[in-house]
DRENDO-1510 file (C-alpha; in Angstrom, 1 decimal, always signed):
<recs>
REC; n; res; u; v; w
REC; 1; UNK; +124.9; +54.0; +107.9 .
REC; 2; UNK; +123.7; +57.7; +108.3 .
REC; 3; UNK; +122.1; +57.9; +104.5 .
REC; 4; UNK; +118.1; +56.1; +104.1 .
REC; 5; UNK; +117.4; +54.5; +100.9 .
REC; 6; UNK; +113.6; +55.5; +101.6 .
REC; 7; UNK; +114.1; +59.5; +101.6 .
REC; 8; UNK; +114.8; +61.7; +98.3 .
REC; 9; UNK; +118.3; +61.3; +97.2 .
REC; 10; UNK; +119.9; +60.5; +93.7 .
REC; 11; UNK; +118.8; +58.0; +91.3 .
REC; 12; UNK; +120.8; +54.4; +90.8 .
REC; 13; UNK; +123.5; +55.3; +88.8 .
REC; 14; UNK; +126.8; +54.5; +87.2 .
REC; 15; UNK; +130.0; +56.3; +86.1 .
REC; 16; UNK; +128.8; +58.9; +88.9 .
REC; 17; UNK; +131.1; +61.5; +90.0 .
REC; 18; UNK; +131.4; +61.9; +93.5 .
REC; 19; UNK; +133.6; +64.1; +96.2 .
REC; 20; UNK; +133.5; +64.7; +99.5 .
REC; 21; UNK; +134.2; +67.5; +101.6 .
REC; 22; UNK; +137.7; +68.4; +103.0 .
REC; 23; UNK; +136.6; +68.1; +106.5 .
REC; 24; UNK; +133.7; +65.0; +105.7 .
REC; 25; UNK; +131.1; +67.4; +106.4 .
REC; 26; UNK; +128.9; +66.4; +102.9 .
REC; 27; UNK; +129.5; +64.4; +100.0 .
REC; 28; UNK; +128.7; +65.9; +96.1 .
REC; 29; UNK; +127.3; +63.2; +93.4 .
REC; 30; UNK; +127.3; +64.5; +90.2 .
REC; 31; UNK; +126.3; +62.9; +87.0 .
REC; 32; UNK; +126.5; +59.5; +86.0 .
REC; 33; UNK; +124.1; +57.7; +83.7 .
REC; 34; UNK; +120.4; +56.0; +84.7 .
REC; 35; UNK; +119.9; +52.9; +84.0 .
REC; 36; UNK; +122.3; +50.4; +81.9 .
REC; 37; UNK; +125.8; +51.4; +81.4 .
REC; 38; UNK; +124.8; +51.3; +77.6 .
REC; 39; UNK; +121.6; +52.9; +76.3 .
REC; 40; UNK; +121.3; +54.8; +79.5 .
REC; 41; UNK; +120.2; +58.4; +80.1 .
REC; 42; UNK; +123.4; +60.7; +80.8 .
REC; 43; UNK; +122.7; +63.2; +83.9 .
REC; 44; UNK; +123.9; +66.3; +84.8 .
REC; 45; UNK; +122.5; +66.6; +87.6 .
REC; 46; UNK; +124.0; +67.6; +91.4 .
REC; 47; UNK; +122.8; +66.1; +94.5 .
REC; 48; UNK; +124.4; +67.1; +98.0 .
REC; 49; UNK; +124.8; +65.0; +101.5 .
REC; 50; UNK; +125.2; +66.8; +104.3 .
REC; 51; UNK; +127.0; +64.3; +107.1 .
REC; 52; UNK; +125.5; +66.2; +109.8 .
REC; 53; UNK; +122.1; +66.3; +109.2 .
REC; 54; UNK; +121.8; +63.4; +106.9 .
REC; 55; UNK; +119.6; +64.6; +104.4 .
REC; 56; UNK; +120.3; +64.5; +100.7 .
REC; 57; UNK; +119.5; +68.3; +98.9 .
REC; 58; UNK; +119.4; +68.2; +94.9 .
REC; 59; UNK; +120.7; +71.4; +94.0 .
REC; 60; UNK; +120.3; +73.8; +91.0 .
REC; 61; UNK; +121.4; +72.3; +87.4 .
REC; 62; UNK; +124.4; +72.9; +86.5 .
REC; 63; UNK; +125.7; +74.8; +83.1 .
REC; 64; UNK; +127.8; +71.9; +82.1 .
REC; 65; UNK; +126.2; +68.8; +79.7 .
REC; 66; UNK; +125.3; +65.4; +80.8 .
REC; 67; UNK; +128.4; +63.6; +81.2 .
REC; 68; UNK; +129.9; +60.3; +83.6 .
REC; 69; UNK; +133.0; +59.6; +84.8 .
REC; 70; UNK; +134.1; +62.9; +85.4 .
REC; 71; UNK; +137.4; +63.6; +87.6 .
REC; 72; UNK; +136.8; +65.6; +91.0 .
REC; 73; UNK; +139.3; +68.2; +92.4 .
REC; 74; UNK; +138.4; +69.3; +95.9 .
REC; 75; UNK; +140.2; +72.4; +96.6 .
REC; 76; UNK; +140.0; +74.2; +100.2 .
REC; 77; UNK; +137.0; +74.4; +101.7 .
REC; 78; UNK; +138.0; +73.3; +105.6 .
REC; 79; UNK; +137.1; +74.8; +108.3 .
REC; 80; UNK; +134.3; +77.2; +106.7 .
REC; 81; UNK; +136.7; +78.7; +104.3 .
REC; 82; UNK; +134.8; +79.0; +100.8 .
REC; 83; UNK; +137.0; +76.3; +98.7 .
REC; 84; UNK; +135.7; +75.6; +94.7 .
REC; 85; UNK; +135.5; +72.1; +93.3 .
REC; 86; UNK; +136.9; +71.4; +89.7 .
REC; 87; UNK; +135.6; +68.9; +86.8 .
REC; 88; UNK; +137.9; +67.2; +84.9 .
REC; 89; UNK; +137.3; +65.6; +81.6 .
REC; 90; UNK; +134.6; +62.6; +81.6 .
REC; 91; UNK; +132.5; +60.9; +78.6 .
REC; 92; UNK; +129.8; +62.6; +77.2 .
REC; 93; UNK; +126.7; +62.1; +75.6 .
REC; 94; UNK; +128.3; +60.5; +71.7 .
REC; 95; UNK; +130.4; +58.3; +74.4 .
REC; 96; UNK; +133.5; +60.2; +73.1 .
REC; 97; UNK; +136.3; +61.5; +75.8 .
REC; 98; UNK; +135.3; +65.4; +77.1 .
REC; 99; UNK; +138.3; +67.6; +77.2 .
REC; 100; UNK; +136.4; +69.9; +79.4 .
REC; 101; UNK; +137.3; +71.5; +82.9 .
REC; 102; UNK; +134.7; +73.3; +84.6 .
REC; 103; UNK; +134.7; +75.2; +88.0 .
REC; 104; UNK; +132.4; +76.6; +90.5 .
REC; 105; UNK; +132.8; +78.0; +94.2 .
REC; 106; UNK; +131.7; +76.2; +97.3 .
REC; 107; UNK; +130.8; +78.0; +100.2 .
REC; 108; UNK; +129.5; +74.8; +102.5 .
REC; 109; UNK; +130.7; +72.5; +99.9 .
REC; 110; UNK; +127.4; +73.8; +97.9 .
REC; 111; UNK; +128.9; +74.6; +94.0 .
REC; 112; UNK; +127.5; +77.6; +92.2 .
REC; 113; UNK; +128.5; +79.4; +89.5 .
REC; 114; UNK; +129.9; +76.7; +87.4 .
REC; 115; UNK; +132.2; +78.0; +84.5 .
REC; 116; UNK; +133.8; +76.8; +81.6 .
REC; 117; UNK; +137.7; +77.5; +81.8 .
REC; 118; UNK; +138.4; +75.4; +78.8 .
REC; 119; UNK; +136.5; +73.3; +76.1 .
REC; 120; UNK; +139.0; +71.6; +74.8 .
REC; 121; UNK; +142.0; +71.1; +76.6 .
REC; 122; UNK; +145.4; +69.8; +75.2 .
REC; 123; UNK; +145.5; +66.4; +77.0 .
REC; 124; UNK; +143.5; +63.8; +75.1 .
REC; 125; UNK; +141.7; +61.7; +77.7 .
REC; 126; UNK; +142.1; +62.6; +81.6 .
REC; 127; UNK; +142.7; +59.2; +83.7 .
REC; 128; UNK; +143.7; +61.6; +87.0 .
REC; 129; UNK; +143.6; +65.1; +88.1 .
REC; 130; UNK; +144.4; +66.7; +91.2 .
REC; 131; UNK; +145.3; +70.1; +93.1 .
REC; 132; UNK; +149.2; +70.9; +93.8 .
REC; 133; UNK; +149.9; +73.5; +96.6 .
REC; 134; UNK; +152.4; +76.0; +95.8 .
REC; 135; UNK; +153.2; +77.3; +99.4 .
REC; 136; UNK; +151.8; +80.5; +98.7 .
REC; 137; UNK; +148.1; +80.1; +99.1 .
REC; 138; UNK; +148.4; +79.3; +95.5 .
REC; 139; UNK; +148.5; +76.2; +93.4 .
REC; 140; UNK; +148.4; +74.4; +90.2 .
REC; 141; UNK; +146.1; +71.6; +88.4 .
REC; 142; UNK; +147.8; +68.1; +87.7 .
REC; 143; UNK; +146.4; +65.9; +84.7 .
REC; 144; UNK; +147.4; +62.6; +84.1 .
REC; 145; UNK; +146.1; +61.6; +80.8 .
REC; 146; UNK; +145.7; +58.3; +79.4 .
REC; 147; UNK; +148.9; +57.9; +77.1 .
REC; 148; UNK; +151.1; +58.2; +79.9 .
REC; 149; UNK; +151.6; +61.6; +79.6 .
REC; 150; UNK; +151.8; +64.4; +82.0 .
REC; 151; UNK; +150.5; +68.0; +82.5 .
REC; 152; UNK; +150.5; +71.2; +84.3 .
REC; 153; UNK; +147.9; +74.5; +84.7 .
REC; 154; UNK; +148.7; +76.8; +86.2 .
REC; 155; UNK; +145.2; +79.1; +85.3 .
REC; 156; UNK; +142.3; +76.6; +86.3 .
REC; 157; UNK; +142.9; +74.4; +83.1 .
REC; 158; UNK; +142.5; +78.0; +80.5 .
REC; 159; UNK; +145.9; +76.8; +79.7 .
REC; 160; UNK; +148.3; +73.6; +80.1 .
REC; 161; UNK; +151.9; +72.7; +80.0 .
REC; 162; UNK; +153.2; +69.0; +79.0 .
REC; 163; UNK; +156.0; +68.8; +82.1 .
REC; 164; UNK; +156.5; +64.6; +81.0 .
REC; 165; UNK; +155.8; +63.1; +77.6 .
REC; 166; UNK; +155.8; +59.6; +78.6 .
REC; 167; UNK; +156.0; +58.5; +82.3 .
REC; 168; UNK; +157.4; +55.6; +83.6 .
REC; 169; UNK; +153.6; +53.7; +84.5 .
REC; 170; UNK; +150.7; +54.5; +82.4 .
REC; 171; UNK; +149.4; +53.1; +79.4 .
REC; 172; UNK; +150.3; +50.8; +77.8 .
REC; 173; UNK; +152.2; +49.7; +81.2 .
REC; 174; UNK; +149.6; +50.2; +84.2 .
REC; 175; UNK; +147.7; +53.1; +84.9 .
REC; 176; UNK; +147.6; +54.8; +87.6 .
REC; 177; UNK; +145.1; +55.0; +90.5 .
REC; 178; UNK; +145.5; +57.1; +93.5 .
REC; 179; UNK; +148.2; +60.8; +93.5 .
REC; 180; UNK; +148.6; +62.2; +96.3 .
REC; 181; UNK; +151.3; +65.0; +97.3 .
REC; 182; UNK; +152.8; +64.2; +100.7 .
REC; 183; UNK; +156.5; +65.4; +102.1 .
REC; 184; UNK; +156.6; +67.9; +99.4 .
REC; 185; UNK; +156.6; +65.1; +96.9 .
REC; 186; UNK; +154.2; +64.3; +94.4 .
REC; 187; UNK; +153.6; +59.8; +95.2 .
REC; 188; UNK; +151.8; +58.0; +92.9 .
REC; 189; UNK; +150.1; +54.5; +93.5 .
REC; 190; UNK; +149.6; +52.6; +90.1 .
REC; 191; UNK; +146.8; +49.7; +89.9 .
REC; 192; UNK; +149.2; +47.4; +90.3 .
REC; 193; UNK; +150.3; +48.7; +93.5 .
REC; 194; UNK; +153.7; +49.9; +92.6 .
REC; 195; UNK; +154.7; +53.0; +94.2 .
REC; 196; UNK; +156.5; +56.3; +92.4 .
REC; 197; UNK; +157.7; +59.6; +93.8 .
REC; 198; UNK; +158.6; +63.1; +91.8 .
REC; 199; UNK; +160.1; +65.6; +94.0 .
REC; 200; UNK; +160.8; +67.7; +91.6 .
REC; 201; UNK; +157.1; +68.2; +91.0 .
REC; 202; UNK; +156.6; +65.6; +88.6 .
REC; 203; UNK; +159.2; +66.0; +86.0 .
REC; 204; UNK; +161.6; +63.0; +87.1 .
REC; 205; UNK; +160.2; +59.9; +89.0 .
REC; 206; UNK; +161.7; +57.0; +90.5 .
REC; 207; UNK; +160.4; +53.5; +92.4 .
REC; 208; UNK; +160.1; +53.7; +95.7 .
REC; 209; UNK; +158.9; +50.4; +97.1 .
REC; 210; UNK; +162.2; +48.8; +96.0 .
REC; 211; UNK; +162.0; +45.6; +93.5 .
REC; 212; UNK; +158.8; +44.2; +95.1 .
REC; 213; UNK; +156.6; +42.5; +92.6 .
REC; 214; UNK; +153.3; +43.0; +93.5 .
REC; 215; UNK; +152.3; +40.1; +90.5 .
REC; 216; UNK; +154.0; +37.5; +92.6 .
REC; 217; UNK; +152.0; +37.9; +95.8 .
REC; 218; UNK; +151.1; +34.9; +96.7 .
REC; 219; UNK; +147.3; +34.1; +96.6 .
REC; 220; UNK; +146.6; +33.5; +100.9 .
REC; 221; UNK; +143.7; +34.2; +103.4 .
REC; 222; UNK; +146.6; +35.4; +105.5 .
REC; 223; UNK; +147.8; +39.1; +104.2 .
REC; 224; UNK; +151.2; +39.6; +105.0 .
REC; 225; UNK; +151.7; +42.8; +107.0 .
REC; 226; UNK; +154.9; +43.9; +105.0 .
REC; 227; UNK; +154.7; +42.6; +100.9 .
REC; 228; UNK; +151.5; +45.2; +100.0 .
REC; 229; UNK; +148.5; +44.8; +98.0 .
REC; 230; UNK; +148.3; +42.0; +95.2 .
REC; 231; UNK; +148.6; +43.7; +91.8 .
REC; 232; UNK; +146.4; +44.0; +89.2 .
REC; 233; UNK; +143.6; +42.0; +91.4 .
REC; 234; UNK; +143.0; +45.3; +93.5 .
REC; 235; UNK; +140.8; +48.0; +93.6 .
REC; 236; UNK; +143.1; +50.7; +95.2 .
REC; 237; UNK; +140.5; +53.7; +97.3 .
REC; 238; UNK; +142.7; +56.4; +98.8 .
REC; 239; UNK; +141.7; +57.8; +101.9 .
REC; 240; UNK; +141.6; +61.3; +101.8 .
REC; 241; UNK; +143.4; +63.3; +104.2 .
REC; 242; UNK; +144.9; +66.7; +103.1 .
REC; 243; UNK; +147.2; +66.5; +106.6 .
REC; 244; UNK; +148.2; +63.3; +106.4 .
REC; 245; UNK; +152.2; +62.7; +105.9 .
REC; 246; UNK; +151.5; +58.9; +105.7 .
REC; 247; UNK; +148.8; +57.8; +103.1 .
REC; 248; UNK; +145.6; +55.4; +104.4 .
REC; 249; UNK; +144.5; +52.3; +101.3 .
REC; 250; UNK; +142.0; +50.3; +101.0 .
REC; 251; UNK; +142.3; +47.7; +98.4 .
REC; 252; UNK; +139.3; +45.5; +97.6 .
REC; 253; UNK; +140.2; +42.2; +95.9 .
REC; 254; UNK; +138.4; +42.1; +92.7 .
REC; 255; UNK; +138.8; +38.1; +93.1 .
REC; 256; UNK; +137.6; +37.3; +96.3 .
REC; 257; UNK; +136.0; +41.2; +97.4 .
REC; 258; UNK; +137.9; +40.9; +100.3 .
REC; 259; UNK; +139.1; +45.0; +101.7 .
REC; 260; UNK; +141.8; +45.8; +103.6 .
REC; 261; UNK; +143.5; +48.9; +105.2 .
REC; 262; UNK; +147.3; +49.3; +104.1 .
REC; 263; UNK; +149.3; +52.6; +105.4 .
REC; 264; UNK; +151.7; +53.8; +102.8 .
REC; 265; UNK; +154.6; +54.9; +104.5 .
REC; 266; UNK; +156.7; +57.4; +102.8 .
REC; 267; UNK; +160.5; +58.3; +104.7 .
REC; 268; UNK; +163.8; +59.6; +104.1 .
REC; 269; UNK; +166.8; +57.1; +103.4 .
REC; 270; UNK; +170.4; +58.2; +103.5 .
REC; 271; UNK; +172.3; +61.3; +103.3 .
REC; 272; UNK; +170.7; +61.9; +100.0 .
REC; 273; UNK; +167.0; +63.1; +101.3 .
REC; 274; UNK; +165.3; +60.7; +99.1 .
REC; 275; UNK; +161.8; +59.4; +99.6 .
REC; 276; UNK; +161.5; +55.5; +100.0 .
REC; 277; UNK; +157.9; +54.0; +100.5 .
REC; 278; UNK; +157.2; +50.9; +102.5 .
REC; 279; UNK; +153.5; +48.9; +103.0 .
REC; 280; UNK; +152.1; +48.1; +106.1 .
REC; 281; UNK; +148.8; +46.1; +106.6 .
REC; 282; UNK; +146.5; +47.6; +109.5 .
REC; 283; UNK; +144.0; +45.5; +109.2 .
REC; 284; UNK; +143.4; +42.7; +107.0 .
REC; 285; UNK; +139.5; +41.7; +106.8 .
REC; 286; UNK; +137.3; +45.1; +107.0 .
REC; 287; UNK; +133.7; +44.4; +107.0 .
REC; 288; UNK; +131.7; +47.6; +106.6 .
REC; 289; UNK; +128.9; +45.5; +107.0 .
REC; 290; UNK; +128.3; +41.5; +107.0 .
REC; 291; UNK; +127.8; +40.3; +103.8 .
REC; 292; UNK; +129.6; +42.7; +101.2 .
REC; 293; UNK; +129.6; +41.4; +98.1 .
REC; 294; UNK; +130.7; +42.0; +94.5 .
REC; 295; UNK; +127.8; +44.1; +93.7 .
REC; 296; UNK; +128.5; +46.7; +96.5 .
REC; 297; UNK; +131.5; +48.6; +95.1 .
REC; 298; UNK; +133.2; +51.4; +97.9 .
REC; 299; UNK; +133.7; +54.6; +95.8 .
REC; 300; UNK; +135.1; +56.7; +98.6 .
REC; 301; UNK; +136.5; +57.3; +101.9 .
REC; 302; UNK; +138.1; +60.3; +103.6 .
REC; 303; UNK; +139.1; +61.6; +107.2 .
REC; 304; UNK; +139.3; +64.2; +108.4 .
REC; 305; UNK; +140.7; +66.3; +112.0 .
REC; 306; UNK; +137.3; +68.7; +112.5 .
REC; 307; UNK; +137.1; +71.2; +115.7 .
REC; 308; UNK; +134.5; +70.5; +117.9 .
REC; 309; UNK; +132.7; +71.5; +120.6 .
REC; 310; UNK; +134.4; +68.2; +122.3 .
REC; 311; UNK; +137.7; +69.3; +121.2 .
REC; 312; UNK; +140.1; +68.1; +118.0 .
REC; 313; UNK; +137.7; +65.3; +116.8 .
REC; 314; UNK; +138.7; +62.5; +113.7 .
REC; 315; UNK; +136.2; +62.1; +111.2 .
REC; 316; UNK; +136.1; +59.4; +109.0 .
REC; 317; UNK; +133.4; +59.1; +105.9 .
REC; 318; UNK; +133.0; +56.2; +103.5 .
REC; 319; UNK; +130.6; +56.5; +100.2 .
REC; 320; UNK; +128.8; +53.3; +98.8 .
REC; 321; UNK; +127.6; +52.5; +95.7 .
REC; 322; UNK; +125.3; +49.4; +94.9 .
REC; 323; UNK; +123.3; +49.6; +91.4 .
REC; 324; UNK; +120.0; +48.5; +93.7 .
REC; 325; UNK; +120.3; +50.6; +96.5 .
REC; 326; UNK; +121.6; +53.5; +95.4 .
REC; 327; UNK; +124.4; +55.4; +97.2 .
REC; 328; UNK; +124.8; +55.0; +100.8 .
REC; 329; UNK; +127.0; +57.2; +103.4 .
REC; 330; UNK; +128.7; +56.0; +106.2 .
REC; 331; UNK; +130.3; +58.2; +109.2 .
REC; 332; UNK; +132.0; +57.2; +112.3 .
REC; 333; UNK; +134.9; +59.1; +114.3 .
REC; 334; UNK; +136.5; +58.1; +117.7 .
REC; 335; UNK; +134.1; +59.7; +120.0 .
REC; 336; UNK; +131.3; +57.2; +118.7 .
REC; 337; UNK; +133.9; +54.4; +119.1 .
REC; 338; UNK; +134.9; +55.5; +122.6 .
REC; 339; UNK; +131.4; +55.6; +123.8 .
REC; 340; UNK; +130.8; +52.2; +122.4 .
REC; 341; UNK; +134.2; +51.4; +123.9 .
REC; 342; UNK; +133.0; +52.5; +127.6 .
REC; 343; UNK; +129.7; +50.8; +127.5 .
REC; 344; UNK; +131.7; +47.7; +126.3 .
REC; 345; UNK; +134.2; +47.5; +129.4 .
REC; 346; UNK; +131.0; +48.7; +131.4 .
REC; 347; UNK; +128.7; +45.9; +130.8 .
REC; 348; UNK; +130.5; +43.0; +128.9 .
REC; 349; UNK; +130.9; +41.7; +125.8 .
REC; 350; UNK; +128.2; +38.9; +126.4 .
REC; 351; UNK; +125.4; +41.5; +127.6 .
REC; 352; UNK; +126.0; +44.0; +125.1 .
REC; 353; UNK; +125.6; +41.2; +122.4 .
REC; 354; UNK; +128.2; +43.2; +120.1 .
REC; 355; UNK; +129.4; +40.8; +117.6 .
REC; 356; UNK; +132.7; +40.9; +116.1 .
REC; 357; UNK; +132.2; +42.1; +112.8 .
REC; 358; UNK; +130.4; +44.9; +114.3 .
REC; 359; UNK; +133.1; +46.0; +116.7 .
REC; 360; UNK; +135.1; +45.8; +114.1 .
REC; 361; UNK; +133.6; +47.4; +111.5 .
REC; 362; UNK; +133.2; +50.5; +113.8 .
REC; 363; UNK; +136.7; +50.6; +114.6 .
REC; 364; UNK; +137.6; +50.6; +111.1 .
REC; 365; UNK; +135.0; +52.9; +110.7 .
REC; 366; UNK; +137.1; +55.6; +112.8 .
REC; 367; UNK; +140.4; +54.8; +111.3 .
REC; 368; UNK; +142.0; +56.8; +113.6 .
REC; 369; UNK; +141.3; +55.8; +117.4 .
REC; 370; UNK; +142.9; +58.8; +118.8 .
REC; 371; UNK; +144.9; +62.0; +117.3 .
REC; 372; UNK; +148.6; +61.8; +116.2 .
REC; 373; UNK; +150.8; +58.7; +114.3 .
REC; 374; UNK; +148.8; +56.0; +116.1 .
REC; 375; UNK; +146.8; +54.7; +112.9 .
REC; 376; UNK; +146.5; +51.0; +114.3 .
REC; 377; UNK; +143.0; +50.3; +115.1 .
REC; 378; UNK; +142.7; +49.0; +118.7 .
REC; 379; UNK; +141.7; +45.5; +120.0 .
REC; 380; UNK; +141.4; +44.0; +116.4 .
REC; 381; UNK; +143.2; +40.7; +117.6 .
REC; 382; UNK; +140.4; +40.0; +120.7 .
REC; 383; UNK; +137.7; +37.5; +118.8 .
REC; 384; UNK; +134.0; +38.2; +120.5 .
REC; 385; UNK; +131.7; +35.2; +120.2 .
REC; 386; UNK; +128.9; +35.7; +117.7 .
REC; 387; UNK; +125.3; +34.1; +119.1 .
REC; 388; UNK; +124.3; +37.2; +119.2 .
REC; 389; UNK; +122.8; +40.1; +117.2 .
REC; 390; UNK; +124.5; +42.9; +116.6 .
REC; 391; UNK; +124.2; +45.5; +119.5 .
REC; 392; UNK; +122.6; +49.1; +118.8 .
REC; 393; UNK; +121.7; +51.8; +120.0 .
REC; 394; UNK; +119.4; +54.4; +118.9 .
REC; 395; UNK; +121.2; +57.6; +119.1 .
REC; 396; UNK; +123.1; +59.8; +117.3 .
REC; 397; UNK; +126.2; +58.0; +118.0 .
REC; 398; UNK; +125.0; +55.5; +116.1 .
REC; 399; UNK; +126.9; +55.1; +113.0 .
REC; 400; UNK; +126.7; +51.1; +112.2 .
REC; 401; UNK; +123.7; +48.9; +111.1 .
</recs>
């Protein structure tokens, strides 16, 4: 845990917008309301995390109204390069849907200049929204609105083109949760975990997980590696990673509050060059820290492949939310989890005192314990006896509590 609950940093909040930098280097929280969900005071304000430095900097107020539940679009923005961030619909003040899309350069990952491209967009209600690359530097804005419907803009939201009038998922069916755009297709993850792909940028889709029936899953302490997340009893949190061929899950049982990391395969079957999608369960208990409960919901995660003065380095970054303790940032990346690593096979298991939650809770942390296609974390399967605290060490390498 890299962020302190006792320095200045954003009020308890709900409905909070929050983002996080292409390459994890900070994390943008962005309105939300105070207090209870209903009769609370909306916000408009912008705090920013900086990963490296872990200090939280309240920047200047935006031009836009109080508003919650706004929809981020990260655009650019590794490796220096000055990037811009997008805001997508939301609920204002009267509680009524905002048509709204807003946009502001980010040198740093630090918006300013917010500006209104539209006010009132041709979409009714926004459920997702995200950033399609053209190929030529260029790109386009994807909505996902709330009737199931889909659209295109190809101006920063000034104006927008209906491309499908009625998907197959969405309302009334199931709504989607996580888009990403992967092997030059557009693959969409519903809430209950069926998997769709458009490679024809999102005017035709088709299933491509097959017939499974993510309803029928049977309720069992052991995941099965293959069947995928249980429907409908999942909170689905895509791990960012604009490089990533494969796509990184975490679903959180809403039953139980059990999480667990699930790759999402995506390959090409046959002669025909279609795109079939397969579940694979990496790891099937992940405990950010002992005693997660229902009140502690995981908002975000992301990785990232940063240079270094160390070389190529994977960076992972996980955003918290509880309602008590505000928001709270976790970091790790493999050359904190090698260090560990040595000092483990070193000294011991017993006189370290590392715990196995711990260990694996920092592995998980990393997600990637080396660059390229391995994404397995290692030495999950090796139980460590727990009559011990939790080793730690008081450095900057330190990224578990």
């Amino acid at each position: 845990m890299i962020s302190r609950a006792k320095e200045k940093r954003p009020l308890a909040r709900f409905g909070a917008t929050v983002a996080t930098a292409s390459d994890c280097s900070a994390v943008l929280v962005m309105g939300g309301i105070e207090g209870h969900i209903i009769g609370g005071v909306c916000l408009n304000d912008v705090w920013r995390f900086d990963v490296d430095s872990r200090t939280w900097e309240c920047l200047p107020e935006p031009s836009w109204q109080p508003r919650r539940g706004s929809l981020p679009v990260v655009i650019g923005g590794a490796e220096g390069t000055r990037g811009c961030v997008v805001l997508v619909g939301g609920t204002g003040i009267d509680a009524k849907p905002l048509r709204e899309v807003w946009k502001a350069d980010a040198p740093r990952f630090r918006p300013v200049s917010w500006s209104q491209t539209t006010h009132e967009a041709a979409w009714p209600d926004a459920a997702y929204a995200m950033w399609v690359p053209d190929g030529t530097g260029e790109g386009s804005l994807l909505v996902f609105d709330s009737l199931g419907a889909l659209w295109r803009s190809s101006d920063w939201g000034r104006s927008w083109q209906r491309l499908v009038d009625k998907l197959p998922f969405g309302w009334p069916l199931e709504q989607v949760s996580i888009v990403r755009y992967c092997n030059d297709a557009l693959v969409a993850v519903t809430m209950s975990t069926r998997v769709w792909i458009s490679q024809d940028g999102g005017v035709s889709w088709t299933r491509a997980d097959g017939n499974r029936d993510p309803h029928h899953v049977a309720r069992s302490d052991q995941v099965a590696a293959g069947v995928g997340p249980p429907g409908l009893r999942c909170q689905i949190i895509d791990v960012c990673d604009a490089d990533a061929a494969d796509m990184l899950v975490i679903a959180r049982n809403r039953e139980t509050c059990q999480l667990t990391l699930w790759r999402l395969c995506i390959q090409v079957t046959s002669s025909l060059q279609k795109l079939h999608a397969s579940w694979r369960c990496l790891v099937p208990h992940i405990h950010i820290y002992p005693g997660f409960s229902s009140v502690n919901q995981l908002v975000s995660a992301s990785r990232a492949a940063v240079h270094s003065c160390d070389g190529l380095e994977m960076r992972a970054v996980f955003v918290e939310f509880n309602p008590i303790n505000e928001f709270t940032i976790w970091r790790a990346s493999p050359v904190g989890v090698d260090r560990h690593r040595a000092m483990l096979d070193r000294l011991g298991s017993a006189q370290t005192k590392v715990d196995h939650w711990t260990w694996q809770k920092h592995i998980i942390g990393a997600l990637l314990p080396s660059m390229g296609k391995d994404w397995v974390p290692r030495d999950l399967a090796v139980s460590v006896p727990t009559d011990g605290l939790p080793y730690q060490e008081e450095n900057e390498w330190t990224y578990w509590h």
